[in-house]
N, C-alpha and C positions, 0 to 999 in steps of 0.2 A: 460500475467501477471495477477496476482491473486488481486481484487480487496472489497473481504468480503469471507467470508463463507458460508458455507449451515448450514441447522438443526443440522447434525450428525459431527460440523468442519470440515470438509473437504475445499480447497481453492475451491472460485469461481472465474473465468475469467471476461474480463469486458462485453465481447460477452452473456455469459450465465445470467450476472449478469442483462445486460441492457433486453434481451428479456426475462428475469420473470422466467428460467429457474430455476432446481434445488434446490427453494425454500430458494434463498438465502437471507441473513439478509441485511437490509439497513447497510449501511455504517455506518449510524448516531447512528445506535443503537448497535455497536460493544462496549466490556469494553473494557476498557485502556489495560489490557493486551493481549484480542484481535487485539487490533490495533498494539499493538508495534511488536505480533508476526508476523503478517499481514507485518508489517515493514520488519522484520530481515528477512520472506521470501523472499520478491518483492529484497532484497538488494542480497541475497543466488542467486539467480537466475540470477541476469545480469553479464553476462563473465568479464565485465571488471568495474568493478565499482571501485570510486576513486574516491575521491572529498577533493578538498582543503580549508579548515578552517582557520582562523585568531586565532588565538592562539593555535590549535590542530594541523596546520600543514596539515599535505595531510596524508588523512585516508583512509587506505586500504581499502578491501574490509569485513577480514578476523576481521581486529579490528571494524568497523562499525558494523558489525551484534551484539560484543560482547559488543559494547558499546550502542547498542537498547535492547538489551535481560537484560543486566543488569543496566538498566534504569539510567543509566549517563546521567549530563548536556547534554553533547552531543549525548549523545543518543536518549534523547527525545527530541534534538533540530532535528535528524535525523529522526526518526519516524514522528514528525510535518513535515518534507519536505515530506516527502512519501505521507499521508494522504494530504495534499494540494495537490499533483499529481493524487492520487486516483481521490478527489473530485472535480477534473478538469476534469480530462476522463470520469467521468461518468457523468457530465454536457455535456461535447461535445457529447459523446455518443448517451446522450436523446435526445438533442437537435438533432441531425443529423438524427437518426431513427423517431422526432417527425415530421422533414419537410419533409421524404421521404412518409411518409402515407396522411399526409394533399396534 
């Protein structure tokens, strides 16, 4: 799963991302519509996604992407879960490749 971009946008993985590959951009310094597209991929890409909401209801997969792409409440309530996930695996990440060299 794709966790930033390179130089030229193309998706980065979190494997290339964590070993400095490909020249990818920190996380942190993605624009907002970097992030949210970064979102509606990571959401495009899992076979089964589907997530139940408190007032939305249970959101497909097809209406999720449409509702990050087109920066709805819930949209960018859904791109924030993303990037919380992003910047989790790439904390574990570092941290797990930082204990395997020390």
């Amino acid at each position: 799963m794709p966790v930033s971009f390179d130089g030229t946008g193309k998706l980065v993985s979190l494997h290339d991302y964590v070993e400095g590959k490909r020249n990818a951009r920190a996380f942190s310094s993605l624009s907002d519509d970097q992030r949210v597209e970064l979102a509606a991929k990571r959401i495009e890409m899992q076979p089964n996604y589907e997530i139940g909401t408190i007032g939305a209801g249970i959101v497909t997969k097809e209406r999720a992407i449409d509702e990050v792409r087109t920066k709805t409440k819930l949209g960018r309530r859904l791109a924030e879960i993303e990037a919380r996930v992003i910047t989790h695996l790439i904390d574990q990440a570092e941290e797990k490749q930082g204990s395997s060299r020390g």
